[in-house]
N, C-alpha and C positions, 0 to 999 in steps of 0.2 A: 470427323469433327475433332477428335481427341488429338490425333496428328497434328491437325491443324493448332490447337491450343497449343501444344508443349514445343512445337515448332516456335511459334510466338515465344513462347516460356526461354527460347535458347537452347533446349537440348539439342544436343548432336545426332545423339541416334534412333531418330525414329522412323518408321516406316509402317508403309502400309501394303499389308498384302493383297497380293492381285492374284483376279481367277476364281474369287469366291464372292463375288459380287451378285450374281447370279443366286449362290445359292442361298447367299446368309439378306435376300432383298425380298423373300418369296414371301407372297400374303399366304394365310389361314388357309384361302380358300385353292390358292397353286395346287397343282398334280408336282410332285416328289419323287423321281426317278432313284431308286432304293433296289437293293439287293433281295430284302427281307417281304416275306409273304407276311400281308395286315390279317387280323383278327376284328370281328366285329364284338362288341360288347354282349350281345344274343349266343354268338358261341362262344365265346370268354366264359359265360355263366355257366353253359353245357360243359365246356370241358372242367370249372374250378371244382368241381366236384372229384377231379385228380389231384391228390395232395400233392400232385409233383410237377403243380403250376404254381410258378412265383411271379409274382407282376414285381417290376421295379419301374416306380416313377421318378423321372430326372425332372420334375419342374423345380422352381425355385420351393427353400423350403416355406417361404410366403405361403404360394401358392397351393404347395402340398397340405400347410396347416387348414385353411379354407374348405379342404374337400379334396378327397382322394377315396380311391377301392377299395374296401374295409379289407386287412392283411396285406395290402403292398407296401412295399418298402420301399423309400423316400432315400435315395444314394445321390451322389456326385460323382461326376464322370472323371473328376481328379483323381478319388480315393477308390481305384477300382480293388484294391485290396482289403478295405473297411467291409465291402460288401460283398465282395465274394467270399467273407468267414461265413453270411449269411444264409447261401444257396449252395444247393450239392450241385456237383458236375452234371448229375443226370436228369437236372430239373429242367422243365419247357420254360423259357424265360420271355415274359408280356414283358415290354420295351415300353412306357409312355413317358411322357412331358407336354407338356401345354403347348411346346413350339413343335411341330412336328418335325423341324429342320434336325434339333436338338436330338428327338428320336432316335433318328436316322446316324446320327453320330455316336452316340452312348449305344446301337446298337451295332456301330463296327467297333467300339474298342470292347463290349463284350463279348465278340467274335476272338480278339486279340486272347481274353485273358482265362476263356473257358474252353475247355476241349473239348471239340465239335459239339457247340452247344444248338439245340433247334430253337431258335429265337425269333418271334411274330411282335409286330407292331399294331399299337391301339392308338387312333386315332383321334375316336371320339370323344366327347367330354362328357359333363357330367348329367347334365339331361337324358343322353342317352344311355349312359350307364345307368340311371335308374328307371328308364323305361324299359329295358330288360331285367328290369330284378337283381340289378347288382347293390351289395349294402354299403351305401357311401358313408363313410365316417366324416372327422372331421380331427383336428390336434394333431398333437405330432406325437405318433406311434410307430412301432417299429422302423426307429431311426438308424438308419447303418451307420453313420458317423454324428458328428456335434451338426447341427444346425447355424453356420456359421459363416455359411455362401452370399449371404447381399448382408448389408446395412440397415437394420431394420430403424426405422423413425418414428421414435417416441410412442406414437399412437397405432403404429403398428404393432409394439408386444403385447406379450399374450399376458401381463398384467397392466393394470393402469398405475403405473409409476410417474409422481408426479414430479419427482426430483430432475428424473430423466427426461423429461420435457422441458421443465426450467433449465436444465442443463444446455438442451439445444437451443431455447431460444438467446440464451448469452452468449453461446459462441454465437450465434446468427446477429447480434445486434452487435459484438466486439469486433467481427469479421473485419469488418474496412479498417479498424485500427491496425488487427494482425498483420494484414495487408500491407499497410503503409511499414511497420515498422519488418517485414520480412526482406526487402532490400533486393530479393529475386526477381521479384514480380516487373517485367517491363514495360506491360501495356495498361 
């Protein structure tokens, strides 16, 4: 769909990649053909009792503020250098994110960027992390980098800033003016 807009828009060069249709179209509930042996939340618990298990969750940091494994670390698969200050080489490394597609990828570039690292994928969410006894937090704690991955909207920071929602709705109600007088726009 993005193609398709800025195509409209007149750009020259876009494209869209083929071959990954398949993977990046897969519901919740799809099987996930992956490299890496999964971890269930029940022995997540058994083994966390080894200090030299590091869970890193890639979901958004939205998502990560809402509820996350009390001690994981909240990374981005851009900045694998923010987070690898974090973790030693010889740690067992839990792989999660809320898209499991996502998993599977933040767990081949930390393949890339750790030597010989044993790295297991978590699946599950947060029901079942706590019907095992796992301690969910919540906020944003142990952050490897800035929090600074999506666009957060007004009502989504973690103060209630009222300036900044006045803000949105005047660019939201200016919009069609900016529009007109942006001279780009051809549709």
């Amino acid at each position: 769909m993005t193609a398709s807009w800025l195509k409209q828009m007149k750009w020259d060069h876009v494209y869209v990649l083929k071959g990954h249709e398949n993977f990046l179209n897969k519901k919740q509930n799809d099987s996930i053909e992956c490299e890496f042996p999964i971890i269930t939340s029940f022995d997540l618990r058994n083994r966390n009792t080894n200090s030299n298990v590091v869970i890193v969750d890639f979901s958004t940091s939205l998502q990560y503020r809402e509820a996350h494994i009390e001690g994981a670390i909240w990374a981005m698969r851009s900045r694998a250098a923010e987070y690898k200050k974090l973790v030693s080489e010889n740690a067992t490394l839990i792989v999660y994110s809320r898209e499991p597609q996502l998993s599977v990828l933040a767990a081949r570039d930390m393949k890339k960027v750790f030597k010989n690292p044993k790295i297991f994928l978590l699946f599950e969410n947060e029901s079942t992390w706590r019907a095992a006894g796992l301690e969910v937090a919540t906020g944003f704690t142990n952050l490897s980098t800035t929090a600074n991955d999506i666009w957060y909207k007004p009502y989504e920071r973690s103060s209630s800033d009222t300036g900044a929602m006045q803000g949105y709705l005047d660019w939201e109600v200016n919009l069609v003016e900016q529009l007109k007088r942006d001279g780009d726009l051809v549709f």
